[in-house]
py3Dmol code that shows the C-alpha trace and the ligand (Angstrom):
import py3Dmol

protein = """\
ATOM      1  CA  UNK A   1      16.219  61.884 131.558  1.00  0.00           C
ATOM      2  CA  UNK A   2      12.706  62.284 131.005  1.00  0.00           C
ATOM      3  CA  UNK A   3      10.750  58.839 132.642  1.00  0.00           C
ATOM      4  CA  UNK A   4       7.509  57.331 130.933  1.00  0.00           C
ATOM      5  CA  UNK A   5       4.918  57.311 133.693  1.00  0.00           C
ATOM      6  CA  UNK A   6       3.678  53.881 134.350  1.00  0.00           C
ATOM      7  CA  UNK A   7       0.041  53.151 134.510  1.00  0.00           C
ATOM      8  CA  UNK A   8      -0.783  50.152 136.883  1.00  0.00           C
ATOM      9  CA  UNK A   9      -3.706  47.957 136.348  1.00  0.00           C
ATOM     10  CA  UNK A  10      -5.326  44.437 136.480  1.00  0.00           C
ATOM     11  CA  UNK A  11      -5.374  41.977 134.133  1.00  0.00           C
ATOM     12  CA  UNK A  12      -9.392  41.249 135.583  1.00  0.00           C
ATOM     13  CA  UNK A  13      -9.992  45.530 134.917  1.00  0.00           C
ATOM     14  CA  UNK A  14      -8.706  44.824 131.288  1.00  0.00           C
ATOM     15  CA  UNK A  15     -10.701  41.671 131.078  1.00  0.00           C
ATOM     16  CA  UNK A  16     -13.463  43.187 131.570  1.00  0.00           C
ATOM     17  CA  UNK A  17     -13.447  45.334 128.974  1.00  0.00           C
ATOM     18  CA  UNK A  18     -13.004  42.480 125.910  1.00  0.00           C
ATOM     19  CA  UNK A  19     -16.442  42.374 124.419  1.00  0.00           C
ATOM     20  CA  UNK A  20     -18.593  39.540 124.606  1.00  0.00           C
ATOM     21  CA  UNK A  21     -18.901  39.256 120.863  1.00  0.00           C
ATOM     22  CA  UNK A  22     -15.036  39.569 120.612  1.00  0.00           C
ATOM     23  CA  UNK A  23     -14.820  36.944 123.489  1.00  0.00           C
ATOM     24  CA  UNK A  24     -17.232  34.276 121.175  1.00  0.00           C
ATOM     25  CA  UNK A  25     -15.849  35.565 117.962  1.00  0.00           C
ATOM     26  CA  UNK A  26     -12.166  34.204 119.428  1.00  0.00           C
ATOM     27  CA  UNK A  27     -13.651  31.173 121.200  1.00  0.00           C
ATOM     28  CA  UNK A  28     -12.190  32.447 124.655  1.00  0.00           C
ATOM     29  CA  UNK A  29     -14.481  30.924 127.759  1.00  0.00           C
ATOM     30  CA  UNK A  30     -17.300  33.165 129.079  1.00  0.00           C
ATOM     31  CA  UNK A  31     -16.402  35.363 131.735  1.00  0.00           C
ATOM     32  CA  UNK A  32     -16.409  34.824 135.254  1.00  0.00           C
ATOM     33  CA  UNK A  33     -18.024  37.759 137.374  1.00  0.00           C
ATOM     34  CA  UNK A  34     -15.753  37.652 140.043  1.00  0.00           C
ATOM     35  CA  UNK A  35     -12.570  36.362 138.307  1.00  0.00           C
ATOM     36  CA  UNK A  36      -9.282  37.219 139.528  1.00  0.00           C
ATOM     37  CA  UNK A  37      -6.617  35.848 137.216  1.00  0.00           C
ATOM     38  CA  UNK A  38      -3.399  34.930 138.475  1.00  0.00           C
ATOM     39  CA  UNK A  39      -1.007  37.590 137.539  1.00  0.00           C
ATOM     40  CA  UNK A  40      -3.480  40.584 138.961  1.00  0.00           C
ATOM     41  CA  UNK A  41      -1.556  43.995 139.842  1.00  0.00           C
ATOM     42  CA  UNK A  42       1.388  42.657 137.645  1.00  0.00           C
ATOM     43  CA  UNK A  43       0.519  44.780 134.343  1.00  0.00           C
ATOM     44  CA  UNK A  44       2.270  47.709 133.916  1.00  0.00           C
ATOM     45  CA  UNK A  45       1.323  50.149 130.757  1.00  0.00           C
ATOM     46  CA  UNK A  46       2.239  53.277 129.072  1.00  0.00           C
ATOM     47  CA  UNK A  47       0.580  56.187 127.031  1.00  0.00           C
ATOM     48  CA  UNK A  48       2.424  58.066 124.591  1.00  0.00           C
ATOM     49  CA  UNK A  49       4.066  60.449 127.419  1.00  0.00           C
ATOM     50  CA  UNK A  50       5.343  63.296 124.992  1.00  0.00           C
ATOM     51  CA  UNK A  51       2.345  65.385 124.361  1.00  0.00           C
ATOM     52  CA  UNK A  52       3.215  67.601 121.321  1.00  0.00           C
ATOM     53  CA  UNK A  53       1.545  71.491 121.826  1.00  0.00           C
ATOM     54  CA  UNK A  54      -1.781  71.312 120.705  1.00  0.00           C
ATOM     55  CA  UNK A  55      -1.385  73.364 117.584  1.00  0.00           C
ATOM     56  CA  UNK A  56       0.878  70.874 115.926  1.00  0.00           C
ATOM     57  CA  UNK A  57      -1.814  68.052 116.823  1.00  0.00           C
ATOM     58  CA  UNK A  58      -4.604  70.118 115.089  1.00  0.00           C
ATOM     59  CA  UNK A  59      -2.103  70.383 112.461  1.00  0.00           C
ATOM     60  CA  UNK A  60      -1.784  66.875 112.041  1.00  0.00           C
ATOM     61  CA  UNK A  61      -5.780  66.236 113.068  1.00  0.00           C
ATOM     62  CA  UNK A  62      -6.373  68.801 109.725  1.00  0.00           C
ATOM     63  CA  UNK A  63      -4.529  66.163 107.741  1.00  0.00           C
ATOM     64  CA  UNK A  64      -7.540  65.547 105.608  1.00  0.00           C
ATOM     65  CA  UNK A  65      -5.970  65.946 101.893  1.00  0.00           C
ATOM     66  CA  UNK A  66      -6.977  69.273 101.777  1.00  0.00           C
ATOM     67  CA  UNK A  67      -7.634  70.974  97.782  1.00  0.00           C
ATOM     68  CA  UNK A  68      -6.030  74.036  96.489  1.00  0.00           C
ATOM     69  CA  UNK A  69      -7.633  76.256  93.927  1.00  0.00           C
ATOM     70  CA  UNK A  70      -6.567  74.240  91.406  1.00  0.00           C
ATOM     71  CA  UNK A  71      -7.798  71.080  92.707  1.00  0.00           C
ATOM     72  CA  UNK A  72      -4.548  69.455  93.355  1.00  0.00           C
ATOM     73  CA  UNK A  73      -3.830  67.993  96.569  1.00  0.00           C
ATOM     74  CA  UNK A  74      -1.375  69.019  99.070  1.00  0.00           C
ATOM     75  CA  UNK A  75       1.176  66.924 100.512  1.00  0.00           C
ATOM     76  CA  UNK A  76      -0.059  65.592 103.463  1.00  0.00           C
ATOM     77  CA  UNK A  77       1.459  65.699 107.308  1.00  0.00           C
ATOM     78  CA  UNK A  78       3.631  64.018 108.201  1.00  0.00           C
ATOM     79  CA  UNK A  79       2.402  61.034 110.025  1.00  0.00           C
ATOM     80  CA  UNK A  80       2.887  60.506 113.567  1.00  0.00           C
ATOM     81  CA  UNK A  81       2.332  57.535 116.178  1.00  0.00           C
ATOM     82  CA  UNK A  82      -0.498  57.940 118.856  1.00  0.00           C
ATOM     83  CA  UNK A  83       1.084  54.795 120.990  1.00  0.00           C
ATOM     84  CA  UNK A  84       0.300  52.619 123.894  1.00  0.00           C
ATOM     85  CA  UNK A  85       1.400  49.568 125.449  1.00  0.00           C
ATOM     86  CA  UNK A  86       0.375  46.775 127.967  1.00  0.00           C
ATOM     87  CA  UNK A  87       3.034  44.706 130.033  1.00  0.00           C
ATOM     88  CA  UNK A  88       1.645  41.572 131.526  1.00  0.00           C
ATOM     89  CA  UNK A  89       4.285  39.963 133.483  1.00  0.00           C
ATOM     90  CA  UNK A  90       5.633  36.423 133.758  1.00  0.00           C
ATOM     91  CA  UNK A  91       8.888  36.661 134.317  1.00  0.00           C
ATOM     92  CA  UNK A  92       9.224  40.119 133.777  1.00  0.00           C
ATOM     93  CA  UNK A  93      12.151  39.846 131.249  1.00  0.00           C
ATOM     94  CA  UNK A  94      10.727  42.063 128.195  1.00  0.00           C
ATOM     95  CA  UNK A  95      11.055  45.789 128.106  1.00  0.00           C
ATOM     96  CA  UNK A  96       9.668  48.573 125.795  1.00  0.00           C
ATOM     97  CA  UNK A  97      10.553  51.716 125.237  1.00  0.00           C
ATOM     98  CA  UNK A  98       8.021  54.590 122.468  1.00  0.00           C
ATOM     99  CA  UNK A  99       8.256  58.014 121.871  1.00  0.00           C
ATOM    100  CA  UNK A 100       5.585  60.011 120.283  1.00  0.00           C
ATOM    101  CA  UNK A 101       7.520  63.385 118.540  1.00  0.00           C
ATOM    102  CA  UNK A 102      10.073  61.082 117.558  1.00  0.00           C
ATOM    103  CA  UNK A 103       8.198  58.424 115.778  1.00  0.00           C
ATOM    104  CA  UNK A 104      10.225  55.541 117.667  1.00  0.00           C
ATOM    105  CA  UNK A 105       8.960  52.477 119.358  1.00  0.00           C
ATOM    106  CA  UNK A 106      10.623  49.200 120.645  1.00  0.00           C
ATOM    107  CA  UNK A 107      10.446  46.294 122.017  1.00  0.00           C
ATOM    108  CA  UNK A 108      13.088  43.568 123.419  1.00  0.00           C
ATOM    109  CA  UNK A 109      12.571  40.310 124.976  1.00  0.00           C
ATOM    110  CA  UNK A 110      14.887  39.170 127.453  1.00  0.00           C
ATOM    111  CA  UNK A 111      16.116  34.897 126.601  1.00  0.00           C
ATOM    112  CA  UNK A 112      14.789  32.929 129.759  1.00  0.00           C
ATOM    113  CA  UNK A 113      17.533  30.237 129.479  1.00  0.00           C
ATOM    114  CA  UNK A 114      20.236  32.479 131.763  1.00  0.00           C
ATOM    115  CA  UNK A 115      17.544  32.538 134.440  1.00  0.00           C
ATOM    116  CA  UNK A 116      18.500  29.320 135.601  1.00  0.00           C
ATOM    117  CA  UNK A 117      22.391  30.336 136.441  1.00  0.00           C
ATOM    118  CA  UNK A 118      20.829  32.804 138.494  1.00  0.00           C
ATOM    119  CA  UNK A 119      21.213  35.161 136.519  1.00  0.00           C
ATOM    120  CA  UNK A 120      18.866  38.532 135.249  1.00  0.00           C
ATOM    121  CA  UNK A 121      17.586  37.263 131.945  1.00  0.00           C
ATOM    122  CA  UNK A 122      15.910  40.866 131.560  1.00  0.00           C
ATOM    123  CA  UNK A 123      18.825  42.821 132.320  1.00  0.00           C
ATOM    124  CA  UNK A 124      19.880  43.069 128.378  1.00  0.00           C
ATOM    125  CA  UNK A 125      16.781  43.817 127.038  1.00  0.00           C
ATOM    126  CA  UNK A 126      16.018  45.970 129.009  1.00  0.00           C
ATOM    127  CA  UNK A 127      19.736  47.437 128.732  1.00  0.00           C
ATOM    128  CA  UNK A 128      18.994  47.586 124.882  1.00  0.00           C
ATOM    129  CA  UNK A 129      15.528  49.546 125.854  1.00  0.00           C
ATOM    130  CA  UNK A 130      16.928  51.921 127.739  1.00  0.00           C
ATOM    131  CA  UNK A 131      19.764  53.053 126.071  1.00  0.00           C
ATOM    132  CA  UNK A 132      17.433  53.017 122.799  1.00  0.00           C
ATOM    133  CA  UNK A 133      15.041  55.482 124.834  1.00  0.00           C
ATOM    134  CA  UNK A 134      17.504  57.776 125.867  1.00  0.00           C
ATOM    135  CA  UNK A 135      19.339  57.868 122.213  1.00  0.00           C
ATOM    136  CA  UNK A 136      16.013  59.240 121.287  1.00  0.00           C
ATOM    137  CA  UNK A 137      15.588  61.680 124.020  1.00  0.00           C
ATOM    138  CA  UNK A 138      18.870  63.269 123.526  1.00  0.00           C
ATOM    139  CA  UNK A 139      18.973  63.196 119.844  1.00  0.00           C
ATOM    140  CA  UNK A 140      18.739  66.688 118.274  1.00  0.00           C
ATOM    141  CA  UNK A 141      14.422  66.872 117.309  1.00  0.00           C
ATOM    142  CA  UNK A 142      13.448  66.208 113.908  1.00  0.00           C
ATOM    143  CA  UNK A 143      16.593  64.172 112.913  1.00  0.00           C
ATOM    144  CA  UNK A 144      15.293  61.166 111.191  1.00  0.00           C
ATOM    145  CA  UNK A 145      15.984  57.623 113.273  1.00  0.00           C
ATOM    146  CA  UNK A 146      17.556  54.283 111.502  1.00  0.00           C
ATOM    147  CA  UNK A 147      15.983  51.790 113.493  1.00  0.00           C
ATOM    148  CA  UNK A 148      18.917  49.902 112.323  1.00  0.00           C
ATOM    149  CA  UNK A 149      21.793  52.478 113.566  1.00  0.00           C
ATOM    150  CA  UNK A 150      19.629  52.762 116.775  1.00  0.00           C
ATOM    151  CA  UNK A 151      19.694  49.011 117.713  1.00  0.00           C
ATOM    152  CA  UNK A 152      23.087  48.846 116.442  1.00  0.00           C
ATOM    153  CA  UNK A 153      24.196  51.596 119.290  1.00  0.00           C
ATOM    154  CA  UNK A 154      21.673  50.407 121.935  1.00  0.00           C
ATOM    155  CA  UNK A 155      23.453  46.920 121.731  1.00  0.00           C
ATOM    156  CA  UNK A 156      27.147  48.019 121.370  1.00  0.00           C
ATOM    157  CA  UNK A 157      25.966  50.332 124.737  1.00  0.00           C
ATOM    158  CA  UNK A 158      24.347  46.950 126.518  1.00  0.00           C
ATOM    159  CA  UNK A 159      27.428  44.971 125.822  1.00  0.00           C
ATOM    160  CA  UNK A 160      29.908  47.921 127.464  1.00  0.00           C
ATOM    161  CA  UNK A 161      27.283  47.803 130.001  1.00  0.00           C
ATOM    162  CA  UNK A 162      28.333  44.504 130.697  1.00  0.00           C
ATOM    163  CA  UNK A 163      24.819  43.175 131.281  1.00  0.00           C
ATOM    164  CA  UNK A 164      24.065  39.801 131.565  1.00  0.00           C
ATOM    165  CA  UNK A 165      21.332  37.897 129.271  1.00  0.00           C
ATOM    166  CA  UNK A 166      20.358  37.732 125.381  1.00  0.00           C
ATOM    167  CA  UNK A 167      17.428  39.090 124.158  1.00  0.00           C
ATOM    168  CA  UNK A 168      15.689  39.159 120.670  1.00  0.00           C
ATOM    169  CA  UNK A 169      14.068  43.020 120.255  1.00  0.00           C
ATOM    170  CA  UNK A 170      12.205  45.166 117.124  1.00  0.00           C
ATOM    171  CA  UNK A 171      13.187  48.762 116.532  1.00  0.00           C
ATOM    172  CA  UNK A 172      10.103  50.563 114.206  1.00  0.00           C
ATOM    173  CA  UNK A 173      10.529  54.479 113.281  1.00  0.00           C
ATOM    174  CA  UNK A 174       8.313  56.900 111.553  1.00  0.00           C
ATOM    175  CA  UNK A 175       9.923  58.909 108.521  1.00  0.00           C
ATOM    176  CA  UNK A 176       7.436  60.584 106.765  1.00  0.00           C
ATOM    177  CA  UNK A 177       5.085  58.206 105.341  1.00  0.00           C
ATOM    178  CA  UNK A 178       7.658  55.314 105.623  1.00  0.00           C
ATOM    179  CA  UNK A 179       7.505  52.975 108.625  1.00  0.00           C
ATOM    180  CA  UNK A 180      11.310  51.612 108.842  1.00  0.00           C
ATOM    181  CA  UNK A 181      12.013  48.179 111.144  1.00  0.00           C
ATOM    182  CA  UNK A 182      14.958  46.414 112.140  1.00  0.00           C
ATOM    183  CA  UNK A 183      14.681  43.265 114.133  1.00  0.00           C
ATOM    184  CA  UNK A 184      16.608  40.395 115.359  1.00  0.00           C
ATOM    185  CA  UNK A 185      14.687  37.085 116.316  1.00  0.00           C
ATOM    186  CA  UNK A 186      11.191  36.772 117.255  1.00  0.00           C
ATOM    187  CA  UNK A 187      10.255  40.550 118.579  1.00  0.00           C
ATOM    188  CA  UNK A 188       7.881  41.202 115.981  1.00  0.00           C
ATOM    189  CA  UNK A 189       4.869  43.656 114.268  1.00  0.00           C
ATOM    190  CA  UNK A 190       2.265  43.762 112.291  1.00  0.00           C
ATOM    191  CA  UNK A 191       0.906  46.834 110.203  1.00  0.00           C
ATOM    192  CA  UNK A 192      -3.240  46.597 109.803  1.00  0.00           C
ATOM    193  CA  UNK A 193      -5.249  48.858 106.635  1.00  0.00           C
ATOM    194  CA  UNK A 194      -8.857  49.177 106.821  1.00  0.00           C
ATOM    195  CA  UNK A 195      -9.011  45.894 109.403  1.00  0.00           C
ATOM    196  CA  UNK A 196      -6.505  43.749 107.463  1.00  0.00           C
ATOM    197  CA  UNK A 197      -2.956  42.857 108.014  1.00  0.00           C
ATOM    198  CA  UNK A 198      -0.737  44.736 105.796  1.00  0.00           C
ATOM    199  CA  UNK A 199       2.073  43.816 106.751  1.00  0.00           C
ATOM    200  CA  UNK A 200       3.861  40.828 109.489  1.00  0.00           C
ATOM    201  CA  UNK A 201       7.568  40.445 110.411  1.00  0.00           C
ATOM    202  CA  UNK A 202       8.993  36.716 109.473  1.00  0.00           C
ATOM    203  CA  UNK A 203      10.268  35.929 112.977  1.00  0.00           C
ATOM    204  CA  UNK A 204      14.207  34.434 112.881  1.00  0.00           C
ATOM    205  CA  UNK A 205      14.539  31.209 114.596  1.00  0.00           C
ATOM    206  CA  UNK A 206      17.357  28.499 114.374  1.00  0.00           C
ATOM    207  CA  UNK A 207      15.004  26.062 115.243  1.00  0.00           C
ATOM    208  CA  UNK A 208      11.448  25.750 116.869  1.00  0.00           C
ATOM    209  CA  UNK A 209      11.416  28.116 120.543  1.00  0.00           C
ATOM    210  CA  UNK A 210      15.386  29.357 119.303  1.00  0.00           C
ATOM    211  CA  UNK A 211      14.673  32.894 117.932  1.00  0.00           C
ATOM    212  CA  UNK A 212      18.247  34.575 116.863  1.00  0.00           C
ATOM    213  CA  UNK A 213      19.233  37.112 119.893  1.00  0.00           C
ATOM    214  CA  UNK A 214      21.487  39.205 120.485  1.00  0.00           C
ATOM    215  CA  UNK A 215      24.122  38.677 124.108  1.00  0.00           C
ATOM    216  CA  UNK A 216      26.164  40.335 126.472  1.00  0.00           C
ATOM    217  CA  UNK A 217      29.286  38.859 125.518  1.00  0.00           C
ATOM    218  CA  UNK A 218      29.166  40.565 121.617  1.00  0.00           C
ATOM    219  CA  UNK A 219      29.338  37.063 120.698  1.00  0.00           C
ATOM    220  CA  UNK A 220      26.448  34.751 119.301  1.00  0.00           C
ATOM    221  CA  UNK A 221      24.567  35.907 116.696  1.00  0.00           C
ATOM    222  CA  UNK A 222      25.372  39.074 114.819  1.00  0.00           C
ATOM    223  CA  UNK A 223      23.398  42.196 114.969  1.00  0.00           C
ATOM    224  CA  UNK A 224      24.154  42.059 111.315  1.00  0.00           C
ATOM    225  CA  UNK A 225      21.754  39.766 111.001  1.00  0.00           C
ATOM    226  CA  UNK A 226      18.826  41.636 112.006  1.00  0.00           C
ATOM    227  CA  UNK A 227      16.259  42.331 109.372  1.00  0.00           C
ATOM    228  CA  UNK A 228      16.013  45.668 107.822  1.00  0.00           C
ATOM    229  CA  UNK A 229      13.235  47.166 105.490  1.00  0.00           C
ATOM    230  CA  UNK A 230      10.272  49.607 105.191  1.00  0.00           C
ATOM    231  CA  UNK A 231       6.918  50.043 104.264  1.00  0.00           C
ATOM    232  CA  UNK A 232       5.051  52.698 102.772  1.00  0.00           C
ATOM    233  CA  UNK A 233       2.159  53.490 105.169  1.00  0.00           C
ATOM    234  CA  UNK A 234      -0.958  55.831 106.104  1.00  0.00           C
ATOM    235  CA  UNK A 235      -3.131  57.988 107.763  1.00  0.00           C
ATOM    236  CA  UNK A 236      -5.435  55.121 109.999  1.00  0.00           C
ATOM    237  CA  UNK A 237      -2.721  52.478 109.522  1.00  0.00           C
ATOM    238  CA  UNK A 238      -2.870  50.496 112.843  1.00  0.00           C
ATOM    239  CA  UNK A 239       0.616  49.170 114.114  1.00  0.00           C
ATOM    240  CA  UNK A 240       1.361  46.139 116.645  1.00  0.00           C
ATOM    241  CA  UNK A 241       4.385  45.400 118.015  1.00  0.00           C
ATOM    242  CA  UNK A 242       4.953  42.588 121.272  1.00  0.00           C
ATOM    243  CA  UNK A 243       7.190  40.164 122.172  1.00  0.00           C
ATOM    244  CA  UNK A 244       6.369  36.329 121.723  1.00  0.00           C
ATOM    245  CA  UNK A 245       4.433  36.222 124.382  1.00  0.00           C
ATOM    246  CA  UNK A 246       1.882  38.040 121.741  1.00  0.00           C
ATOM    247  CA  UNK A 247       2.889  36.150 118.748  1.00  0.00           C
ATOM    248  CA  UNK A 248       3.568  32.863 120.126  1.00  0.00           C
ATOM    249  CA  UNK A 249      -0.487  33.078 121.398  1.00  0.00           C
ATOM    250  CA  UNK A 250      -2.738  34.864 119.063  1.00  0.00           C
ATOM    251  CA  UNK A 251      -2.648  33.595 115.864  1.00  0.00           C
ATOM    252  CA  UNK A 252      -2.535  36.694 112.841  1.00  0.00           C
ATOM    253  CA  UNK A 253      -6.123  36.424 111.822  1.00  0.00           C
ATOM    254  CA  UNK A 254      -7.770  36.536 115.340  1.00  0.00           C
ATOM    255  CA  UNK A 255      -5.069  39.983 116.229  1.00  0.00           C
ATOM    256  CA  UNK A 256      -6.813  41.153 112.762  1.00  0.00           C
ATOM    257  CA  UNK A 257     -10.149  40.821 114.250  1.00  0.00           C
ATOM    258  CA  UNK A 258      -9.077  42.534 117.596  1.00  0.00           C
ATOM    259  CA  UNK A 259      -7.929  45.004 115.227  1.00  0.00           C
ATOM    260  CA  UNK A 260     -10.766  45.358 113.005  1.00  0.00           C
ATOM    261  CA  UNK A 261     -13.359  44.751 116.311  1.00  0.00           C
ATOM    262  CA  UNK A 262     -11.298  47.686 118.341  1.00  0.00           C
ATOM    263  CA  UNK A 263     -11.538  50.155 115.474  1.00  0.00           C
ATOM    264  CA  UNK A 264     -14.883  49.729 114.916  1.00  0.00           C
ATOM    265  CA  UNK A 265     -15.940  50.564 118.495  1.00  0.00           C
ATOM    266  CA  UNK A 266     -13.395  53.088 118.414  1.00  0.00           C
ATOM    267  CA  UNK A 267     -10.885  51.614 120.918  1.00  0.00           C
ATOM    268  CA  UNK A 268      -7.913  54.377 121.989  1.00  0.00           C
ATOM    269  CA  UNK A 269      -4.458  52.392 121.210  1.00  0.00           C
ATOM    270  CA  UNK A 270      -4.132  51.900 125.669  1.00  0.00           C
ATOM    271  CA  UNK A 271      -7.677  50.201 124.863  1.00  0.00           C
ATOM    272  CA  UNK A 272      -6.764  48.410 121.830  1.00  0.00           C
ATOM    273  CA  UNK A 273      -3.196  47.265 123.860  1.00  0.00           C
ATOM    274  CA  UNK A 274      -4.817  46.152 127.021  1.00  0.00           C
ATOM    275  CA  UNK A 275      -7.619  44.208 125.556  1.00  0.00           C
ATOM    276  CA  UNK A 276      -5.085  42.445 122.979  1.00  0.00           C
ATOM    277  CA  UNK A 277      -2.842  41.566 126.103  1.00  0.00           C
ATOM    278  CA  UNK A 278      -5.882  40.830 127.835  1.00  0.00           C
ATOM    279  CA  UNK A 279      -6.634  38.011 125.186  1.00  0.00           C
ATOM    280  CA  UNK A 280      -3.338  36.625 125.029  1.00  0.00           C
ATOM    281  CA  UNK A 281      -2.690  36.236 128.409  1.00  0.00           C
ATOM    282  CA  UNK A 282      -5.585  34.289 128.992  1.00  0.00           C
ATOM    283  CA  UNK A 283      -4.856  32.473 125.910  1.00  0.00           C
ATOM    284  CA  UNK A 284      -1.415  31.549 127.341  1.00  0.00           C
ATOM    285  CA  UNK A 285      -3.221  30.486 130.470  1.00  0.00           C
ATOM    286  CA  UNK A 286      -5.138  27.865 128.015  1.00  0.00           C
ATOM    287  CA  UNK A 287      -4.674  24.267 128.160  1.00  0.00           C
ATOM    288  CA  UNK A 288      -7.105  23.919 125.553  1.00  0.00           C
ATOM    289  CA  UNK A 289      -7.420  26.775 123.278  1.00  0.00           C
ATOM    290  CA  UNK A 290      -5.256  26.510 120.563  1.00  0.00           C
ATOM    291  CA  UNK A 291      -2.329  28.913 119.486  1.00  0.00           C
ATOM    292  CA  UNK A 292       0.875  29.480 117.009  1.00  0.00           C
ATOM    293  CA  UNK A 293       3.080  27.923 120.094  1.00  0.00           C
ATOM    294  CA  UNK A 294       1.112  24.481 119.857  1.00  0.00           C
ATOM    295  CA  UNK A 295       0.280  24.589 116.492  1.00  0.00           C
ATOM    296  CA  UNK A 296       3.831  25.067 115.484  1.00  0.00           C
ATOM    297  CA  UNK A 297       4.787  22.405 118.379  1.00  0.00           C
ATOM    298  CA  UNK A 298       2.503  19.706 116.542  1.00  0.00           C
ATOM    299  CA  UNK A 299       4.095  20.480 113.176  1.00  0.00           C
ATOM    300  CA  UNK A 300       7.740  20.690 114.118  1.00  0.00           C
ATOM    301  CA  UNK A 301       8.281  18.433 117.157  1.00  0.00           C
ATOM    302  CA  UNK A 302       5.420  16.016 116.378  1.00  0.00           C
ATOM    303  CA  UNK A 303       3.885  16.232 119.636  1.00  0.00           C
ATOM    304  CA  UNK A 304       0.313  16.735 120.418  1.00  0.00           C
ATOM    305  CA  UNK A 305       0.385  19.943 122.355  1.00  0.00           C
ATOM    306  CA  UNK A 306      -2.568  21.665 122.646  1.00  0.00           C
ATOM    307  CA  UNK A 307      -2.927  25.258 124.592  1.00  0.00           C
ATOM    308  CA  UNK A 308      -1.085  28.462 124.845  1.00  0.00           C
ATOM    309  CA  UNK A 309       2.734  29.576 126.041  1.00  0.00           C
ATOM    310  CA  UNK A 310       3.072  31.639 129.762  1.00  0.00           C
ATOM    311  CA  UNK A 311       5.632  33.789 128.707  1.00  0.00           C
ATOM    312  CA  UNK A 312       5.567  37.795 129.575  1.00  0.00           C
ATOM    313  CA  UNK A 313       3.171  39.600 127.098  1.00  0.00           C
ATOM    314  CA  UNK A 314       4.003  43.197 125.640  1.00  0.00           C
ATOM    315  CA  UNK A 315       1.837  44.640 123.519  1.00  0.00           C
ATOM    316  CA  UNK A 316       2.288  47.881 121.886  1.00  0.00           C
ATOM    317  CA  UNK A 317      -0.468  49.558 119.427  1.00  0.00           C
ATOM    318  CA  UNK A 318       0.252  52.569 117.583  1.00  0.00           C
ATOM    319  CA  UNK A 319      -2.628  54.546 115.257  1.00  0.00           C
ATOM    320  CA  UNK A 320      -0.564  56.001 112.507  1.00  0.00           C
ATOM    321  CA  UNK A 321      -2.014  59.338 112.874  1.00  0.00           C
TER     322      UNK A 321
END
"""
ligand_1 = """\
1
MN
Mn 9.066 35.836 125.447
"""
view = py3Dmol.view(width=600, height=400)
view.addModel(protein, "pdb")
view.setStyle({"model": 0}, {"cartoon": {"style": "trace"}})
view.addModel(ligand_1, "xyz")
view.setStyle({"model": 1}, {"stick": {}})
view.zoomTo()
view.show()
């Protein structure tokens, strides 16, 4: 099986690059010069690994609605996902998985309550992950991929496995110019046009920090009830996709503004994934600055919570290319 290449870096390299107007604009402290944040060497990340030959990408570069004679326009490319991700670790209990010919990314976050039998609370998700990735590899190129059918195996696989753990994960395909999901729990995305969310996943929770997962038993809740849909999308559509340790920190309007701040300065998606991570994680480090976690804390337990969630953060941006 082919391997994604991990890139290793620190979360004080990535913080670094978060401008100082995105850093105000956010209400994130100032930097520190010589800052090393707890955590440091634990960020793994990946780049789209499968280059495509270069012909096809100027193929898909050309994708400019070009005119015929009659002034009609063609049918355009198909699109495809230039993807990246950034891993900052906690517990290290969420996996990923992307793959750029194929138009298939994923993520899966590993439920931290087994942890205390002494158990691996990550090995299920990243079970589902990794049978997901290799479903891809092996399938026959071009055939189209139901996110749906593809969680459905990668979980039917994980249980056989007999791993231990739950975990809540997102499945997202490319087909065409439809973007197809299926989710169960509180994995989750969000589709960006022109700097403004498109598009976010309702997360699936029984009650407040209870997302619906799936577990290594078959039983529990029912991969039936995983969310299935699609959206038409487009050429310069950005995509995110993390676990809650994203979601659970940066509220949707400030990961617009990282999204509409990134694109104007013309951020790569590693750039766009790092520096979104980057912000979250220090977020989650936060006793202070506010996030969905608290917020939603306040409003459904009463308390006064203030501050973010330490949870592992995956973040994974794709330009819709
Ligand atoms: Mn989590």
């Amino acid at each position: 099986m082919e391997a994604l290449e991990p890139i290793q870096q620190t979360l004080s390299e990535i913080d670094k690059r978060i401008p100082d107007a995105l850093r105000a604009a956010l209400g994130l402290r100032k930097r520190r010069a010589s800052i090393l944040l707890p955590g440091d060497a634990y960020v793994t990340s990946f780049v789209a690994s499968f280059q495509q030959p270069s012909s096809q990408r100027r193929d898909a570069a050309a994708d400019e609605s070009p005119v015929d004679n009659d002034g009609a326009a063609e049918p355009r490319a198909p699109l495809r996902m230039d993807w990246a991700s950034c891993y900052a670790r906690h517990h290290d209990e969420d996996a990923h998985f992307g793959h750029e010919d194929a138009g298939v990314v994923g993520v899966a976050d590993g439920v931290g309550g087994y942890r205390k039998n002494g158990v691996d609370a990550g090995a299920f998700s990243r079970g589902l992950m990794t049978s997901a990735f290799e479903q891809v590899l092996t399938a026959e190129p071009g055939t189209p991929v139901c996110p749906y059918t593809l969680l459905e195996r990668a979980y039917e696989e994980t249980v056989a496995s007999a791993a231990t753990g739950r975990s809540t994960a997102v499945i997202l395909s490319l087909a065409g110019t439809a973007l197809k999901w299926a989710y169960i729990g509180d994995s989750a995305f969000a589709v960006f046009r022109d700097g403004a969310l498109l598009h976010r996943s309702q997360r699936q929770q029984k009650r407040f920090n209870c997302p619906l997962q799936l577990n290594g038993r078959g039983s529990g809740d029912s991969i039936t009830q995983a969310d299935v849909g699609e959206i038409a999308v487009r050429h310069g559509d950005v995509l995110v996709v993390g676990t809650d340790g994203l979601f659970d920190n940066v509220f949707d309007a400030d990961l617009e503004r990282l999204v509409r701040m990134g694109t104007a300065l013309g951020f790569s998606p590693k750039n766009m994934a790092d520096v979104v991570a980057g912000v979250a994680y220090e977020i989650s480090m936060s006793g202070s600055t506010d996030s969905p976690y608290s917020s939603d804390s306040r409003k459904l337990r009463g308390d006064r919570r203030r501050g973010g969630k330490q949870d592992d953060i995956t973040v994974l941006v794709a330009f819709l290319i």
